[in-house]
C-alpha positions in Angstrom: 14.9 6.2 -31.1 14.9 9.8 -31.0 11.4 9.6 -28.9 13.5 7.9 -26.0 16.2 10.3 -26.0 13.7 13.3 -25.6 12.1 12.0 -22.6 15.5 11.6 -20.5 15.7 14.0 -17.4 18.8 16.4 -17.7 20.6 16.1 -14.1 22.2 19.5 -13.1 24.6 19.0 -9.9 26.2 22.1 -8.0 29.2 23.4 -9.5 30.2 25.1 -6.0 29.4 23.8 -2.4 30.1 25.8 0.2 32.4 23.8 2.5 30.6 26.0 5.8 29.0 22.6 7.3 30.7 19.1 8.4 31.2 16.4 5.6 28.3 14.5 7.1 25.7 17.3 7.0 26.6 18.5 3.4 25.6 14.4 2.6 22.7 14.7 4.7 21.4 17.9 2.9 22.7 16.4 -0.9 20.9 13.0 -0.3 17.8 14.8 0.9 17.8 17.1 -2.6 18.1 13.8 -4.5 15.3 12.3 -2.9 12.9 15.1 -3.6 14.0 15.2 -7.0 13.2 11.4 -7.4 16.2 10.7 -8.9 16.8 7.8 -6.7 13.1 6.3 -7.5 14.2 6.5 -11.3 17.4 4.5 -10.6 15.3 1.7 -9.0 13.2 1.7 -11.4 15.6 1.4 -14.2 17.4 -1.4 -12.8 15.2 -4.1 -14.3 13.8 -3.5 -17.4 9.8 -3.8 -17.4 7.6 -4.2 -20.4 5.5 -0.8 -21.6 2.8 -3.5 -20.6 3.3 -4.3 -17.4 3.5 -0.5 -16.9 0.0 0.3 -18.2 -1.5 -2.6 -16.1 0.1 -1.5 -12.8 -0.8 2.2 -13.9 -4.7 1.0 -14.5 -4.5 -1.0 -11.2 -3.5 1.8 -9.1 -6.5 3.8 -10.8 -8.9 0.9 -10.1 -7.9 1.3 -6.5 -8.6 4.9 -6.1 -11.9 4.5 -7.9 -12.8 2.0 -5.5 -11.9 4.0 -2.7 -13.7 6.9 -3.6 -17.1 4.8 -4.0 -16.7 3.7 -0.4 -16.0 7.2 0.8 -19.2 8.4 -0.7 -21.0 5.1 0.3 -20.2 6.0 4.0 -20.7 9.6 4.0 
């Protein structure tokens, strides 16, 4: 239990916003900082639980691919 705690992301969120821009350009810029921080990608991916299973044979898939691309890039060359 206390291995899942640990691995949570803490989320830190601007105590003051300067009020200098529009409503809709401060939303611009604050859905743009959550993006790169990828906490929208963790909500997605949260919303259904998968199995640590499925996770380690999508992770080896996705390495499979890259090794195969990398053979045919030096196969070309």
């Amino acid at each position: 239990m206390s291995d899942i705690k640990d691995n949570k992301k803490t989320i830190v969120l601007p105590e003051n916003v300067l009020v200098d821009y529009t409503f809709e350009r401060m939303l611009k810029s604050f859905l743009k900082d959550i993006q790169k921080s990828g906490i929208m990608q963790e909500i997605k991916e949260r919303r259904y639980y998968t199995k640590p299973s499925e996770i380690r044979h999508k992770i080896e898939g996705t390495l499979k691919r890259k090794a195969k691309l990398t053979r045919r890039r030096k196969r070309r060359k």
